[in-house]
C-alpha positions in Angstrom: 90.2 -26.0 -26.1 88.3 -28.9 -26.0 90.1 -30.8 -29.1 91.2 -34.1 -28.3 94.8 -34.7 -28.4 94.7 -37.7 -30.5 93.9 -35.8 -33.4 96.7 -33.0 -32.8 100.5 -33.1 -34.7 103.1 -33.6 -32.2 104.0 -30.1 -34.0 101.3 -28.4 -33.8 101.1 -29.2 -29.9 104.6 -28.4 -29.4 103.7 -25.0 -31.1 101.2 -24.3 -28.4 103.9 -24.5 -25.6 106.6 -22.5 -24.4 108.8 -24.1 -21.9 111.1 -22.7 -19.4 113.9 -25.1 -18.4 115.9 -25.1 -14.7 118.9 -24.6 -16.7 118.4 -22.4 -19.1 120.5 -21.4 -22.8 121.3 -18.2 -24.1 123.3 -17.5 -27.1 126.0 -15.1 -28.1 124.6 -12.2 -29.3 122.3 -9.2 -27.7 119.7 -9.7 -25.1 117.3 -8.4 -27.3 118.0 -11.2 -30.1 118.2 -14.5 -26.9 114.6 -12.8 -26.7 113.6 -12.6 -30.2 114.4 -15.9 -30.8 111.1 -17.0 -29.3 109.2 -14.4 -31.7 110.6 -12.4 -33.9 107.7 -9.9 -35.0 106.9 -9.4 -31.8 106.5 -5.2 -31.3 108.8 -3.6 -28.8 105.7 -3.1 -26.5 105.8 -6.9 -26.4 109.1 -7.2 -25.9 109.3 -4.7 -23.1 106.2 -5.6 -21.6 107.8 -9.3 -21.3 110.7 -8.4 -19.5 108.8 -6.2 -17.1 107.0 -9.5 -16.1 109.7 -11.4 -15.9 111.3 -8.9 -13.7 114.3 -8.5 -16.1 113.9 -4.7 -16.4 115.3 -3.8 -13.6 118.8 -5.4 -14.3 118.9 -4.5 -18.0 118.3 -1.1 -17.3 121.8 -1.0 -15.2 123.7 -2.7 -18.1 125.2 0.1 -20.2 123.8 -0.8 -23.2 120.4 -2.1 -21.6 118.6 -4.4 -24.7 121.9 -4.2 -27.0 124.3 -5.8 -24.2 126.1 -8.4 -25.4 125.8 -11.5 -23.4 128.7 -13.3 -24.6 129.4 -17.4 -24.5 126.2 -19.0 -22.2 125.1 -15.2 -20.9 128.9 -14.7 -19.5 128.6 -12.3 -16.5 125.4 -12.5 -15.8 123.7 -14.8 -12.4 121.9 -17.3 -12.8 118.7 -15.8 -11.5 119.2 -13.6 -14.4 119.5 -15.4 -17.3 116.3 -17.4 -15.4 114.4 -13.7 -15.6 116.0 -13.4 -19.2 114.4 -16.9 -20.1 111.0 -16.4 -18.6 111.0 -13.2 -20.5 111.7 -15.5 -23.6 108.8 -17.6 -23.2 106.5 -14.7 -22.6 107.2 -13.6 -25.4 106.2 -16.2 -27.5 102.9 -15.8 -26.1 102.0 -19.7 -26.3 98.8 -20.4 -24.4 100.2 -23.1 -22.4 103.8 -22.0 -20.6 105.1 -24.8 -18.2 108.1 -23.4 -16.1 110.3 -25.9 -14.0 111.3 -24.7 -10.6 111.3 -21.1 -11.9 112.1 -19.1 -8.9 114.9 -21.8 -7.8 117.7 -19.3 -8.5 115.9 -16.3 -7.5 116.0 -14.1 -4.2 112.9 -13.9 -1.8 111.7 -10.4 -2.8 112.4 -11.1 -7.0 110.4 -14.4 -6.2 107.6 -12.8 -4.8 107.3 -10.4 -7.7 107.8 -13.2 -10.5 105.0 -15.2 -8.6 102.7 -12.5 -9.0 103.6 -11.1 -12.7 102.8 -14.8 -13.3 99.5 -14.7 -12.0 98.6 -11.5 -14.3 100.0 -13.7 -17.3 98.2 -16.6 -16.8 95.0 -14.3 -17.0 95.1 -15.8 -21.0 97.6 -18.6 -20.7 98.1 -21.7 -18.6 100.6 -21.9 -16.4 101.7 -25.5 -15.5 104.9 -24.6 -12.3 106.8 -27.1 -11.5 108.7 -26.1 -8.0 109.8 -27.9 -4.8 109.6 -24.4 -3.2 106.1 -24.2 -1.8 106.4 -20.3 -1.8 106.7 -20.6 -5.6 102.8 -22.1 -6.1 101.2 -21.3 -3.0 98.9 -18.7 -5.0 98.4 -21.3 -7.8 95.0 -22.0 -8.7 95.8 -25.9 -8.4 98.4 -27.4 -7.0 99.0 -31.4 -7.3 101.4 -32.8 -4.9 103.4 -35.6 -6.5 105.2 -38.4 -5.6 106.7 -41.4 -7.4 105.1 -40.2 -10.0 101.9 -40.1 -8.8 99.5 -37.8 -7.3 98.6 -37.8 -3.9 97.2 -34.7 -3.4 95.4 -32.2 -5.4 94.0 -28.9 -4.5 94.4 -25.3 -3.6 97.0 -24.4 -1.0 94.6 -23.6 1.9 93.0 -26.9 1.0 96.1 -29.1 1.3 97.1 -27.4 4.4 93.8 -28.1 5.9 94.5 -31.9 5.4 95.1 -33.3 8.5 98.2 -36.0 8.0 99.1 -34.9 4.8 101.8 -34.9 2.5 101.4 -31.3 1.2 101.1 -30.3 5.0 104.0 -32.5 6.4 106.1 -31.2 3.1 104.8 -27.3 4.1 106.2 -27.5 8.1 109.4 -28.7 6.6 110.1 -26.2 4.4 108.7 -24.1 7.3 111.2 -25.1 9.9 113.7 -24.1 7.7 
């Protein structure tokens, strides 16, 4: 927001940012409080409307007591794609305007992929959304993509773009993953 970083608190930076790790923790208690944690006056609009995006509806729904389900030690009996849905939801939630997800769709099915991906894209209509994902299918529609290596970037541009790049990285990566 064009403040220069050197004059933000680590804490107030940090407080901008909601993260969501590869490996995620959830608590013992309800699915509604792992959720809550991120926000806790958040309406239930906002809380509903967050696990719609993160495509956790449809599997809370099917759990007898939907919201109120007890998850037990680490989310016991649920996949990991699911407490991955359950954690996105959690960082929606806090509505941070900066949310940086790490290989997000890594433990999800093609179809649930495809619908994260795009609820993602409708919630990065007032956030920023930094994805990091080995998956090309994952970032594909990003507005940016930056191919790394070492560290470093080699590449940087939309997908179309980096596929256009004759010799590539992003393009030789993109026919591997393409080959199967």
């Amino acid at each position: 927001d064009g403040i220069d970083l050197s004059g933000v608190t680590r804490s107030s930076l940090r407080s901008q940012i909601a993260f969501v790790f590869q490996e995620n923790a959830l608590f013992d208690g309800t699915i509604e409080e792992n959720l809550r944690l991120a926000n806790t006056g958040a309406s239930e609009l906002e809380l509903r409307r967050a696990v719609q995006i993160a495509g956790a509806d449809e599997f809370i729904h099917r759990l007898p007591d939907g919201l109120a389900t007890r998850l037990g030690r680490a989310g016991a009996g649920l996949s990991v794609g699911q407490k991955q849905r359950l954690a996105i939801a959690r960082a929606l939630l806090r509505e941070a305007p900066i949310l940086i997800l790490d290989e997000p769709t890594s433990a999800l099915d093609p179809d649930t992929e495809r619908r994260l991906v795009a609820a993602l894209r409708e919630a990065a209509r007032n956030r920023i959304v930094l994805v990091v994902a080995h998956r090309l299918s994952t970032v594909r529609e990003a507005d940016q993509i930056l191919f790394l290596s070492d560290g470093a970037i080699l590449e940087r541009g939309t997908h179309a773009q980096l596929l256009a790049l004759s010799g590539g990285a992003y393009r030789r990566y993109a026919e591997l993953q393409s080959a199967g």
